[in-house]
C-alpha positions in Angstrom: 37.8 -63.4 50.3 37.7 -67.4 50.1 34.6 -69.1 52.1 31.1 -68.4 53.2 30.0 -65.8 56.2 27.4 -67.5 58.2 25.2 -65.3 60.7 23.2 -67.3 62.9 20.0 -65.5 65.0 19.0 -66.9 68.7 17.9 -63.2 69.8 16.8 -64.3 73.8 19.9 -63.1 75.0 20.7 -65.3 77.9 23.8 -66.2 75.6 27.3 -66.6 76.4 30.2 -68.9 75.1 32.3 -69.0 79.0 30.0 -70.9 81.7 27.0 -70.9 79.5 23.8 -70.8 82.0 21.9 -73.9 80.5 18.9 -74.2 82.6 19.0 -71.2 84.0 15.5 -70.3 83.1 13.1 -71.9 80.2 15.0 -69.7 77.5 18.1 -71.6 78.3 17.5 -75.2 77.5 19.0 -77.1 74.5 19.1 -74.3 72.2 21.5 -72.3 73.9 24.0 -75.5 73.9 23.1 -76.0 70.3 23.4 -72.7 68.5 26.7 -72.6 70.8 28.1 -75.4 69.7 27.4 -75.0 66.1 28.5 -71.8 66.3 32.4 -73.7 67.0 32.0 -76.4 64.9 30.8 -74.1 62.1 34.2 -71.8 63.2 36.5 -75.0 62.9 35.5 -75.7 59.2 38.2 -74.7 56.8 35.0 -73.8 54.3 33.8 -70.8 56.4 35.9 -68.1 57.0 33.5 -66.1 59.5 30.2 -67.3 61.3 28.4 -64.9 63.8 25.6 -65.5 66.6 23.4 -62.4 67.1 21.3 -62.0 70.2 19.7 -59.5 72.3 22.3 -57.5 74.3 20.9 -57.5 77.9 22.2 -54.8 80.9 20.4 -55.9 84.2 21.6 -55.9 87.1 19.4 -59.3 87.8 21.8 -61.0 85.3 25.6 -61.7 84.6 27.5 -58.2 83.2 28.8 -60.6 80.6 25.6 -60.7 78.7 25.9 -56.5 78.0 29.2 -57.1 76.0 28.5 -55.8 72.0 30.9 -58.8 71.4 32.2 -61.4 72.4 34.8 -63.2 70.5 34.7 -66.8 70.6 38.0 -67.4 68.0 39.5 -66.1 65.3 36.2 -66.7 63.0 33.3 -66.8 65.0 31.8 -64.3 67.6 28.7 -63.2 69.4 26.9 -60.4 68.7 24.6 -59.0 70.9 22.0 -56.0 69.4 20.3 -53.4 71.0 16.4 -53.7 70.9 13.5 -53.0 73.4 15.3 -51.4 76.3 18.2 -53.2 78.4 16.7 -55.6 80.7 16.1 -59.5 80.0 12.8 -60.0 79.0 11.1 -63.4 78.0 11.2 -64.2 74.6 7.3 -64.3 74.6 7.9 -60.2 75.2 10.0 -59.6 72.7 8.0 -60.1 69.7 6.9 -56.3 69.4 10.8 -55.8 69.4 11.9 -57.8 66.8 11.5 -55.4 63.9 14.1 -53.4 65.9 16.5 -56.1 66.2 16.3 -56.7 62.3 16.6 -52.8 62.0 19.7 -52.9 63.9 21.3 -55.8 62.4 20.8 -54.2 58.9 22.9 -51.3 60.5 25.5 -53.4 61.8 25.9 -55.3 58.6 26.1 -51.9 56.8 28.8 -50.5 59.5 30.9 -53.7 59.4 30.6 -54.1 55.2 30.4 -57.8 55.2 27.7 -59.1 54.0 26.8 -62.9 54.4 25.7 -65.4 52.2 23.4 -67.3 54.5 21.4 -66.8 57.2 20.2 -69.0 59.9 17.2 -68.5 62.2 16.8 -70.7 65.5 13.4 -70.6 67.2 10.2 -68.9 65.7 11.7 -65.6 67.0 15.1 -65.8 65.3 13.5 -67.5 62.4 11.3 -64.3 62.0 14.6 -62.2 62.1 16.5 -64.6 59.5 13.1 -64.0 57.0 13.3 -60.5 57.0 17.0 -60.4 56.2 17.1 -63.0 53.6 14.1 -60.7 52.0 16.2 -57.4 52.0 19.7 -59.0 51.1 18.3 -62.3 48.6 20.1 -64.4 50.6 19.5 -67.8 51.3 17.9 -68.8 54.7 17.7 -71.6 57.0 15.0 -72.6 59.6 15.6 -74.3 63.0 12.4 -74.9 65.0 13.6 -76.5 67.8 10.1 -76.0 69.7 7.1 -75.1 67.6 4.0 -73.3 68.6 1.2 -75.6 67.5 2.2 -78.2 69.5 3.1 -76.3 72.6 -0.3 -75.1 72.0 -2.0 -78.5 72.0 -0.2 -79.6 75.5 -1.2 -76.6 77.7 -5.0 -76.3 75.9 -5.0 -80.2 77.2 -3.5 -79.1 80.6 -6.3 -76.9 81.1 -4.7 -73.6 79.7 -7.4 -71.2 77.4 -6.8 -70.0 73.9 -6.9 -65.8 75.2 -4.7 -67.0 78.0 -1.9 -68.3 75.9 -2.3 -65.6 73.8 -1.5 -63.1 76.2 1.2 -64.9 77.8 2.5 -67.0 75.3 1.3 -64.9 71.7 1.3 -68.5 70.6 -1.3 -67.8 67.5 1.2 -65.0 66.7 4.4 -67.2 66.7 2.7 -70.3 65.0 1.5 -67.7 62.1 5.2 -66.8 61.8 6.1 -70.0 61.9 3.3 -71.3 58.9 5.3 -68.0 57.0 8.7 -69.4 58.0 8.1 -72.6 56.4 6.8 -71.2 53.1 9.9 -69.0 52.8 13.0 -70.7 54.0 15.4 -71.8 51.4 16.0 -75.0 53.9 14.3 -76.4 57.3 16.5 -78.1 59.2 15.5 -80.7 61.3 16.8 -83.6 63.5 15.2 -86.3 63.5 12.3 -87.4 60.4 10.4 -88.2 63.7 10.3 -84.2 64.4 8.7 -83.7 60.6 6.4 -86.3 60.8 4.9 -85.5 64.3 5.0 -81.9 64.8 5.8 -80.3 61.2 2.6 -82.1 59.6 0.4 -80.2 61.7 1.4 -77.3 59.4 -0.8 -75.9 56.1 2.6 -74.9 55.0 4.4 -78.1 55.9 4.1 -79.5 52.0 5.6 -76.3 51.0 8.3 -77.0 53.3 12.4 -78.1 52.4 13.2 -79.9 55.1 16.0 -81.5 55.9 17.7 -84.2 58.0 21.0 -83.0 60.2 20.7 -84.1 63.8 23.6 -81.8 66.0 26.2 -83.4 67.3 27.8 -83.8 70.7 30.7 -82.1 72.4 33.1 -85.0 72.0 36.1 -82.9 73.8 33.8 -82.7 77.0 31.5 -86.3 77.1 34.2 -89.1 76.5 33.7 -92.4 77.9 33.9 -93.1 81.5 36.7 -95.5 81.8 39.1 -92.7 80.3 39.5 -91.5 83.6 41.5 -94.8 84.6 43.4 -94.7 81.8 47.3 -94.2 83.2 48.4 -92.4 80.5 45.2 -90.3 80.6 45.1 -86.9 82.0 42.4 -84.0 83.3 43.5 -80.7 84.0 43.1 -79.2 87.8 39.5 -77.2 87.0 38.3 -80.8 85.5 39.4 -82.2 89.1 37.9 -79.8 91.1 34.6 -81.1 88.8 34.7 -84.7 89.9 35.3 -84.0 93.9 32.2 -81.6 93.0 29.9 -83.9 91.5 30.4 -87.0 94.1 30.5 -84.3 97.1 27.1 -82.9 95.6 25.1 -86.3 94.9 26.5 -88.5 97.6 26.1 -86.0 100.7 22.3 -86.5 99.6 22.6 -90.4 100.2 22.9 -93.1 102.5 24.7 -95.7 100.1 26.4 -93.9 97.2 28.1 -97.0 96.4 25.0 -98.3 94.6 23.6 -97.7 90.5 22.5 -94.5 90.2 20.0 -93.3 87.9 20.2 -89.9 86.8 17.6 -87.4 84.9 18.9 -84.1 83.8 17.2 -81.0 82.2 15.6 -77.9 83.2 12.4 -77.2 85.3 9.8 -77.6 82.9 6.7 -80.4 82.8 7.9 -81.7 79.7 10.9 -83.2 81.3 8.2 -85.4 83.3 10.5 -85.8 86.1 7.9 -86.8 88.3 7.2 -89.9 86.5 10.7 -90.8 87.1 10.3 -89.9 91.0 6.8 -92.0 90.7 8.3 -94.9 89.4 11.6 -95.0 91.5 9.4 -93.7 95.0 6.6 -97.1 94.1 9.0 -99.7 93.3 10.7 -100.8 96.4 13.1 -103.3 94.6 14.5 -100.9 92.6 14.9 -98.5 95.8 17.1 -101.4 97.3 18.8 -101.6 94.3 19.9 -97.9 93.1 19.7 -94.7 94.2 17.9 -91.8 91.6 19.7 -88.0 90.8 17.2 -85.7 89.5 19.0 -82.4 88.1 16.2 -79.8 87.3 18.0 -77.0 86.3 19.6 -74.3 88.6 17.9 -73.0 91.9 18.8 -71.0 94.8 15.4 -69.9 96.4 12.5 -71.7 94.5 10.7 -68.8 95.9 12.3 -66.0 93.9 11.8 -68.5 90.8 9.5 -68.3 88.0 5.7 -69.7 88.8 6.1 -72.6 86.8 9.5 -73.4 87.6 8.2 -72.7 91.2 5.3 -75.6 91.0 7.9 -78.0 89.1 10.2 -77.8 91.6 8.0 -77.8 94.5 6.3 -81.0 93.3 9.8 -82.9 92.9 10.1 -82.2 96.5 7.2 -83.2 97.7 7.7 -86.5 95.8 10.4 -87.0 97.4 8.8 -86.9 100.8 5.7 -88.5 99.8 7.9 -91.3 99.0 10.5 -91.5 101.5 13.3 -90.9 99.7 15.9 -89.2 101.7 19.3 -90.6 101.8 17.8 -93.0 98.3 17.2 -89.5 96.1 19.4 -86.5 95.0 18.1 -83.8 94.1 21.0 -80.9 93.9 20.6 -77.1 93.3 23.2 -76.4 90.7 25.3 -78.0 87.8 27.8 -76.8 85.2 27.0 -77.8 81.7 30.2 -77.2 80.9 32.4 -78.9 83.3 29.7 -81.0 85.6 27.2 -82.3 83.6 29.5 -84.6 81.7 31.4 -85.7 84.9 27.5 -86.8 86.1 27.0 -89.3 83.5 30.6 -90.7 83.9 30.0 -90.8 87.6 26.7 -92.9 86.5 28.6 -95.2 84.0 31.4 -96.2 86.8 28.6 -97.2 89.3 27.0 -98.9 86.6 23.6 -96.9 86.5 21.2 -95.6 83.7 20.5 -91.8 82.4 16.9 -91.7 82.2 15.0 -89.3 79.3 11.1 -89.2 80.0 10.5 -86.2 77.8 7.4 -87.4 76.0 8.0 -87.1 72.2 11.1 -85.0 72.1 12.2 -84.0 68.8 16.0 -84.6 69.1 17.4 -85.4 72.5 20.6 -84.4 72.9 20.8 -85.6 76.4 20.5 -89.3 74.9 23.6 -88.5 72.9 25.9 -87.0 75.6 24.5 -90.4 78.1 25.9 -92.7 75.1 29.0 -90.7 74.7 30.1 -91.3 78.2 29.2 -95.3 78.6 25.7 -94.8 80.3 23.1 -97.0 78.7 20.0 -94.8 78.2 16.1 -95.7 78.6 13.5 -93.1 76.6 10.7 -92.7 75.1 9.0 -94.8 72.5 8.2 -91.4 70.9 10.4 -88.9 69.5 14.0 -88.4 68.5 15.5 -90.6 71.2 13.6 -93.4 69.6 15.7 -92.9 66.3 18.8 -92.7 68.4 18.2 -95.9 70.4 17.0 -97.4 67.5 20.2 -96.9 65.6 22.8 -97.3 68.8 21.3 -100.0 70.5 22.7 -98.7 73.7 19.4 -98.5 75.7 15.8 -99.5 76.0 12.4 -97.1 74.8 9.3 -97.4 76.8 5.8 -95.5 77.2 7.4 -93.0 79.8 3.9 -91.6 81.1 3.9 -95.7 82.8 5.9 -95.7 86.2 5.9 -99.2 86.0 7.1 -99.2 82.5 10.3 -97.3 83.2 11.2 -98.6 86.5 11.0 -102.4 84.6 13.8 -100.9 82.3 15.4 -99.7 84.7 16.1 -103.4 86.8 16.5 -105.0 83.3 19.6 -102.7 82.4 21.2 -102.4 85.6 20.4 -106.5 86.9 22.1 -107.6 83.3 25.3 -106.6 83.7 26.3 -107.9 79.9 23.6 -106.3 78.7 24.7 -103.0 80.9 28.2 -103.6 79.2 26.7 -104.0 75.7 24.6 -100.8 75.4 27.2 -98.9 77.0 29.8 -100.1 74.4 27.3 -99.8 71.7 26.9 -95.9 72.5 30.0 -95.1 72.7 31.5 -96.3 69.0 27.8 -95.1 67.6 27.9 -91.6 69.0 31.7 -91.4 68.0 31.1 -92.5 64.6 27.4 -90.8 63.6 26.9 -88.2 65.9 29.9 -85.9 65.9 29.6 -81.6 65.1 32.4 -82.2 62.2 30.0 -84.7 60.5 27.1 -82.3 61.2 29.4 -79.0 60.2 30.5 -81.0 57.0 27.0 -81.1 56.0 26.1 -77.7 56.9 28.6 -76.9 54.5 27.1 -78.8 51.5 23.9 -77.6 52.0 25.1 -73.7 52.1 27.0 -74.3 48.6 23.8 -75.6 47.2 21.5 -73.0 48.4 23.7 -70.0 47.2 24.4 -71.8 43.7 20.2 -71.8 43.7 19.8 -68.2 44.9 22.4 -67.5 42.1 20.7 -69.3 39.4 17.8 -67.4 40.3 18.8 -63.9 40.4 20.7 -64.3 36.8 17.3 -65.9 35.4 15.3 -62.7 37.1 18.2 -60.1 36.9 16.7 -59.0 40.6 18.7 -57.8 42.6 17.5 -57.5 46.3 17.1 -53.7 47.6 19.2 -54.3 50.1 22.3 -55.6 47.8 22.0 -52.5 45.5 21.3 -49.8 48.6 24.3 -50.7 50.8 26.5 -49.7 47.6 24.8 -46.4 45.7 26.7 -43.7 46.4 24.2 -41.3 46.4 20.3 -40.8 46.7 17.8 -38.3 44.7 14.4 -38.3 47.0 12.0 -36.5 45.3 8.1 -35.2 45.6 5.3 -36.5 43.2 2.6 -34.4 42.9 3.6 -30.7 41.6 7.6 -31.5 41.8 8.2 -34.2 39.2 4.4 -34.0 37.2 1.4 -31.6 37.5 -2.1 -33.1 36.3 -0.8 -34.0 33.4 2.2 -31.7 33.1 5.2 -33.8 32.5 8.1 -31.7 31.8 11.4 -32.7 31.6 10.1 -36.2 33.0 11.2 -38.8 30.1 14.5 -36.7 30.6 15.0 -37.7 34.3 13.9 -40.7 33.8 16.7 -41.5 31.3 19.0 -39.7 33.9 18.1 -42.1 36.7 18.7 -45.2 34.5 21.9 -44.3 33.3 23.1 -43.6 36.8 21.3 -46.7 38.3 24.4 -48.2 39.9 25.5 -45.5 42.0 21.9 -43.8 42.7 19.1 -44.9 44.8 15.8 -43.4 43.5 13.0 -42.3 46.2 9.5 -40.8 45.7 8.2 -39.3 48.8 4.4 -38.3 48.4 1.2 -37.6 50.9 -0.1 -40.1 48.9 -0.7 -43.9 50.6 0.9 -46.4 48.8 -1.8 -47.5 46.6 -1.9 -44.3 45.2 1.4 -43.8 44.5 1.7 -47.4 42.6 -1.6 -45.9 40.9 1.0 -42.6 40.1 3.9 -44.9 38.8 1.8 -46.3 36.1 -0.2 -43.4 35.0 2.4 -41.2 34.4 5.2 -43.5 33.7 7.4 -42.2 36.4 11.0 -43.6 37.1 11.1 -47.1 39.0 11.9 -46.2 42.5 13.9 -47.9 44.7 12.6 -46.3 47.8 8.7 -45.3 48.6 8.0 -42.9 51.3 4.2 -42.6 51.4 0.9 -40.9 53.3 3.0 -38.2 54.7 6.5 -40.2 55.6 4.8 -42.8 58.2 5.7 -45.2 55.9 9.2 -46.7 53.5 8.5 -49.1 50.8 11.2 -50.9 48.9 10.6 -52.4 45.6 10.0 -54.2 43.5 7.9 -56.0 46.0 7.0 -52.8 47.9 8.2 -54.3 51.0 7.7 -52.3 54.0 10.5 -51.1 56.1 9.4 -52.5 59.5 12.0 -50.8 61.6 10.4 -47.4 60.5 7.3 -48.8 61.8 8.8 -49.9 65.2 10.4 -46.4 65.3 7.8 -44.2 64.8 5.4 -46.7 66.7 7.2 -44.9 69.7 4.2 -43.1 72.3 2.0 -43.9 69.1 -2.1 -44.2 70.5 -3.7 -43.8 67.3 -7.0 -45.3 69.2 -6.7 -42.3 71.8 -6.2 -40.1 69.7 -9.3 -40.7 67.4 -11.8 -41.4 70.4 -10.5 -38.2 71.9 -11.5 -36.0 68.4 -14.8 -37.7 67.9 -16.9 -34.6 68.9 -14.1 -32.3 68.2 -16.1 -28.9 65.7 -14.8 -28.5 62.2 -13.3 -32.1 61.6 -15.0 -35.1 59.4 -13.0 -38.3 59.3 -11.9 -38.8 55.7 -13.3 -42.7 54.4 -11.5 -45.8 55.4 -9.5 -46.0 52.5 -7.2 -42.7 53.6 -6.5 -44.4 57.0 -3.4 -45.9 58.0 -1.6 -47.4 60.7 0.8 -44.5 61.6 -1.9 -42.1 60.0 -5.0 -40.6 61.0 -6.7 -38.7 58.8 -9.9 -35.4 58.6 -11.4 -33.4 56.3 -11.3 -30.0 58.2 -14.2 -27.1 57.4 -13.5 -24.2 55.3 -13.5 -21.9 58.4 -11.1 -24.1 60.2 -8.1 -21.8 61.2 -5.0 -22.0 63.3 -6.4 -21.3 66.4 -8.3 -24.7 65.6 -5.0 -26.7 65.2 -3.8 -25.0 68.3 -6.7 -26.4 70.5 -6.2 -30.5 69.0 -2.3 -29.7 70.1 -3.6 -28.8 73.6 -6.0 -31.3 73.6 -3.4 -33.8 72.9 -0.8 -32.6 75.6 -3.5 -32.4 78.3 -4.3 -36.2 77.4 -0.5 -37.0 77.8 -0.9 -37.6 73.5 2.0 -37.2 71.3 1.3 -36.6 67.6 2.1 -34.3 64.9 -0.4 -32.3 62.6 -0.3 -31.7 59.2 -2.7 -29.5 57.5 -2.6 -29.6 54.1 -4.0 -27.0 51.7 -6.4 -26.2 54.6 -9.0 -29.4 53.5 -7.0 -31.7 54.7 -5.4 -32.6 58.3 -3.7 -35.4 58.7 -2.1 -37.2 62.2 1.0 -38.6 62.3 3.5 -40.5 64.8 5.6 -37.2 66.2 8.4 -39.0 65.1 7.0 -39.5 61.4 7.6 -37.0 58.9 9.7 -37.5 55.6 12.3 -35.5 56.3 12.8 -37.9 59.7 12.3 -40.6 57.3 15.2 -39.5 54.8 17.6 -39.3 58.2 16.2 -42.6 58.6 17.7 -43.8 55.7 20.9 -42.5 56.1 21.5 -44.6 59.2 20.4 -47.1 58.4 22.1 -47.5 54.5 25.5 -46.1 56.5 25.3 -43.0 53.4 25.6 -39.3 55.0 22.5 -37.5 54.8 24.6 -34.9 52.7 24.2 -37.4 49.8 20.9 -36.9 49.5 19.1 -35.0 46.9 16.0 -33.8 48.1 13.3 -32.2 45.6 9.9 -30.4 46.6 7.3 -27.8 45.8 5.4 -27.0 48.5 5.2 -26.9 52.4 4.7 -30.4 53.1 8.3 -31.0 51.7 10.0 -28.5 53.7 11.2 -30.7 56.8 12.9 -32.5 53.8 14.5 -30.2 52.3 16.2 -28.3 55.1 19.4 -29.9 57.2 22.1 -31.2 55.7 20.7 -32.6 52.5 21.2 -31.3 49.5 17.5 -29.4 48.5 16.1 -29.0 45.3 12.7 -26.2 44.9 11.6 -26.3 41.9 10.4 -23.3 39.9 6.8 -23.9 40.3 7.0 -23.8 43.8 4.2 -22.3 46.7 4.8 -19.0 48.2 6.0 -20.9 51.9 9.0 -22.1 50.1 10.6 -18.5 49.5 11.1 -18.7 53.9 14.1 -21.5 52.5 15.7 -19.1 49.9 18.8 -18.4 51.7 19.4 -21.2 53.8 22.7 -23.4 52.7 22.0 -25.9 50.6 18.7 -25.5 49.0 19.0 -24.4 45.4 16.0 -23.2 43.7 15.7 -23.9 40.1 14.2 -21.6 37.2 12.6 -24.9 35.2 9.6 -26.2 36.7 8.5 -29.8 37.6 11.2 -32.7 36.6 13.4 -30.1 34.4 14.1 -28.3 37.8 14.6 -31.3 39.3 17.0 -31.8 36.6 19.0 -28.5 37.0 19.3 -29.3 40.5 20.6 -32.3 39.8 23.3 -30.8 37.5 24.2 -27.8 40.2 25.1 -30.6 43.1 26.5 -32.8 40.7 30.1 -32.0 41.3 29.5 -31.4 45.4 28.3 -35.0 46.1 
């Protein structure tokens, strides 16, 4: 197949391509409109011959059924993708960071089921940035960073309005997302940004911003929807009925808030949120009396019904506006209406501004793009900004507007009179944005780029893997055809018993391409690295360690971190260990033998199975779930109930999309049984404990004469035509 496969990651969910909610909430700003329209421009580029948008599928009945469709297809080579991950209802992005190992998880499986693989992935946000990583790590493909908000300066504004470090943490997890975002920019192939202004004010406040590739693509604008005003009077120019019904809709909403609708109107749109700084705009409209006689003002603050029912910050945004306007005086000079389309409304709003000659008005404080600015120029409206931030650059290049210290009233409302008094300058800027925006600022300009910068980073990833001969796990495990999972420690060596092992080693490498190799061992991972060297056992591929509460893929022994999040399920390892703390017979083993999803005892020599019995009661009658493994009667370790390596090994059938009957499993003693038995393919070796015999005529377990790796080898040889 000709052309690149692009998956893009926005995982929020709030994420639909028909009547898009922008401003529905503070997850649906700008980067809802902007992964959605580069999704279409992306679609549209004769160079890409399939481009996907994953998000968080989302079934609640507080929220449109549209959002809990698997997919949704937009044309014939892009589509949304929504995944399954931390229950169905719609949930903040801040709460979704402890799901976001399940949303890779799940992707890997859908990537697996639909056998496409793509050559570049694209994260938007810290939280789809995090997703993009971890799939760039298991597939070596090239990925690409979008901040579009970024933690440490979020941080810095609400610790300045007041707000502490433990309460962002716990409503934010802002030191969480800004150490993903310090690992995002240390391993992205490419950080995209839109404006230099966004590296050099925001970015630099990074350790890992000189580590950084950034570069320079600012989005483009929907030129099909924000044309210029005067359009509209073109005779040979026609708008379709729904567009019609958007007009009557916009003048019906404004003017039935005002007394003299014939006048400039000045018009602020975004959602509820204090960066907007809408109330400066109210402030300098509500104290200027001139400029009251001279315009009227439309303040769009995203989409409201009952401000009650509303989120407490959106509440207090909104409230204020209101009160402004009261404070003030402003009724029949103000609108301040509870709805707008960004699809069909918005752009008829700055075209209804342009024909009565008014100004759109941006006071975000040090924005990084402004995309507002761009769709205001589009249509004819001059624009006024701030001296800060991406609109700056815009404005600067355009020359269709003014910039000005937007936290002065007095600054912005002198703009304002000096645009809308001067009607040549009016007519200047408004011509000026319209051939700039046309010319610089279009998605095919942007989606041309995009283009270049993908066939660059997959000739570098290429370069790289035929220097290294690495291939990434997840390249060579979505194609073996078949796995051999096998025991350490009295299945493949015994002290220092080897036999058979050089054998089976030279097996595994001359099979490489169509097997995926697996140790599974009680041992933690240090110890099984330790193993590896010591007896020069075959390089695995997959590493299921301290009891199968944790996968490992090498080389780099990464961990597989939708394991964790499934066995991390009911998992109170804190409980658990307060509740044994006086508990007879049990000594807690040295720090070095604990783990995560493992807590581990040395039991006393009496310790018998009435003793396991009572911990299991214990456990159920403190609403604990666990599961106990006691291990040559010295040892007892406690596990995630859903932890075990035989759960691990079905695990890894899913998730690689290879039956679980193309596994070869190979063990020695009781701790490998829940491994051995199902529909796997089970391997005993000849040296094997006296438990094992309770497998001897179960389907599918063969039990060799040779001992160690040479009955690992026979077993091989036996299945070898039954794979």
């Amino acid at each position: 197949m000709t052309g690149y496969y692009l998956q893009l990651f926005s995982p929020h969910g709030l994420i639909r391509s028909v009547h898009p909610e922008i401003g529905k909430d503070k997850d649906t700003g700008g980067q809802v409109k902007y992964v959605l329209e580069l999704l279409t421009s992306l679609s549209e580029n004769k160079n890409i011959r399939k481009v996907d948008l994953f998000t968080r599928r989302i079934a609640d009945k507080r929220v449109a059924s549209s959002y809990s469709e698997p997919i949704e297809r937009i044309n014939e080579k892009a589509r949304i993708i929504r995944i399954n991950c931390g229950g169905s209802t719609y949930r903040r992005k801040e709460n979704l960071w402890d799901h976001l190992d399940e949303f890779t998880d799940k992707t890997i499986r859908f990537i697996e089921q639909e056998d496409d693989y793509p050559d570049v992935v694209h994260g938007h946000y810290a939280d789809g940035n995090y997703i993009a990583q971890q799939l760039s790590k298991v597939y070596g493909i090239p990925f690409f960073a979008t901040g579009h908000s970024l933690g440490r300066n979020k941080k810095k504004i609400l610790v300045s309005q007041g707000n502490t470090e433990e309460k962002l943490n716990h409503t934010f997890k802002i030191d969480h997302r800004i150490a993903v975002e310090e690992s995002v920019l240390r391993s992205a192939d490419y950080v995209i940004a839109s404006t230099q202004h966004e590296i050099d004010s925001q970015y630099k406040f990074y350790d890992a911003s000189n580590d950084a590739r950034f570069v320079v693509m600012p989005p483009g604008f929907n030129s099909a929807a924000f044309y210029p005003y005067y359009r509209l009077d073109m005779p040979s120019f026609k708008i379709n009925l729904e567009q019609e019904q958007a007009v009557n809709r916009v003048n019906q909403e404004i003017e039935r808030f005002l007394f003299n609708p014939a006048k400039p109107l000045i018009v602020s749109i975004g959602r509820a949120d204090k960066r907007k700084n809408f109330e400066t705009i109210i402030q300098a409209f509500g104290e200027d009396k001139e400029l009251q006689t001279m315009a009227n003002l439309a303040i769009f603050a995203g989409v409201r019904k009952d401000i009650t029912k509303m989120a407490e910050e959106e509440q207090e945004i909104l409230t204020n506006l209101l009160l402004l306007m009261d404070k003030y005086d402003l009724y029949g000079k103000m609108a301040i209406p509870k709805k707008n389309d960004p699809q069909q409304e918005v752009p008829e709003i700055y075209r209804l501004a342009a024909r009565k000659k008014g100004v759109f008005v941006n006071a975000t404080p040090g924005e990084n793009f402004g995309l507002t600015v761009l769709e205001a120029a589009a249509c004819g409206l001059p624009v006024i900004a701030s001296s800060k931030g991406g609109p700056k650059e815009i404005i600067h290049h355009c020359q269709n507007g003014l910039v000005v210290n937007v936290e002065q009233p007095a600054a912005i409302s002198y703009a304002i009179k000096k645009v809308i008094t001067d009607h040549s300058l009016w007519q200047r800027y408004s011509e000026n944005g319209i051939l700039c925006t046309d010319k610089t600022y279009s998605w095919q300009n942007h989606s041309q780029q995009y283009v270049s910068l993908v066939e660059k980073a997959v000739e570098e990833k290429n370069q790289e893997e035929g220097l290294t001969g690495d291939i990434a796990y997840g390249k060579k495990l979505s194609f073996v055809k078949y796995f051999l999972i096998s025991d350490i420690d009295g299945t493949l060596v015994d002290g220092q018993k080897t036999t058979g092992l050089a054998e089976l080693r030279e097996w595994i490498i001359t099979n490489d391409g169509d097997l995926g190799f697996g140790l599974a061992s009680g041992r933690n991972l240090e110890l099984v690295k330790k193993a590896i060297i010591e007896y020069s056992l075959p390089e695995p591929d997959i590493l299921i360690c301290s009891a199968g509460s944790e996968i490992f893929y090498s080389p780099d022994f990464e961990p597989d971190k939708g394991w964790e999040s499934h066995i991390s399920y009911l998992w109170k390892r804190d409980e658990i260990e307060e509740l044994l703390i006086d508990f007879p017979k049990l000594i807690l083993q040295e720090e070095a033998a604990q783990r995560e999803f493992k807590l581990s005892y040395y039991v006393d020599a009496d310790f018998v199975e009435d003793d396991l019995n009572a911990i299991y009661k214990l456990l159920y009658e403190n609403k604990l779930r666990a599961k106990l493994l006691l291990t040559e009667n010295r040892f007892l370790d406690i596990l995630p109930f859903r932890a075990s390596k035989g759960n691990a090994i079905r695990f890894l059938s899913n998730k690689w999309r290879t039956p679980v009957e193309k596994f070869i499993t190979a063990g020695n003693s009781g701790n490998d049984i829940d491994m051995l038995k199902g529909r796997v393919k089970g391997i005993v070796v000849g040296n094997h404990s006296p438990e094992m015999l309770s497998l001897r005529n179960l389907k599918d377990i063969y039990f060799a004469e040779k001992d160690l790796s040479e009955g690992v080898l026979e077993g091989v040889a036996y299945y070898g035509d039954r794979l």
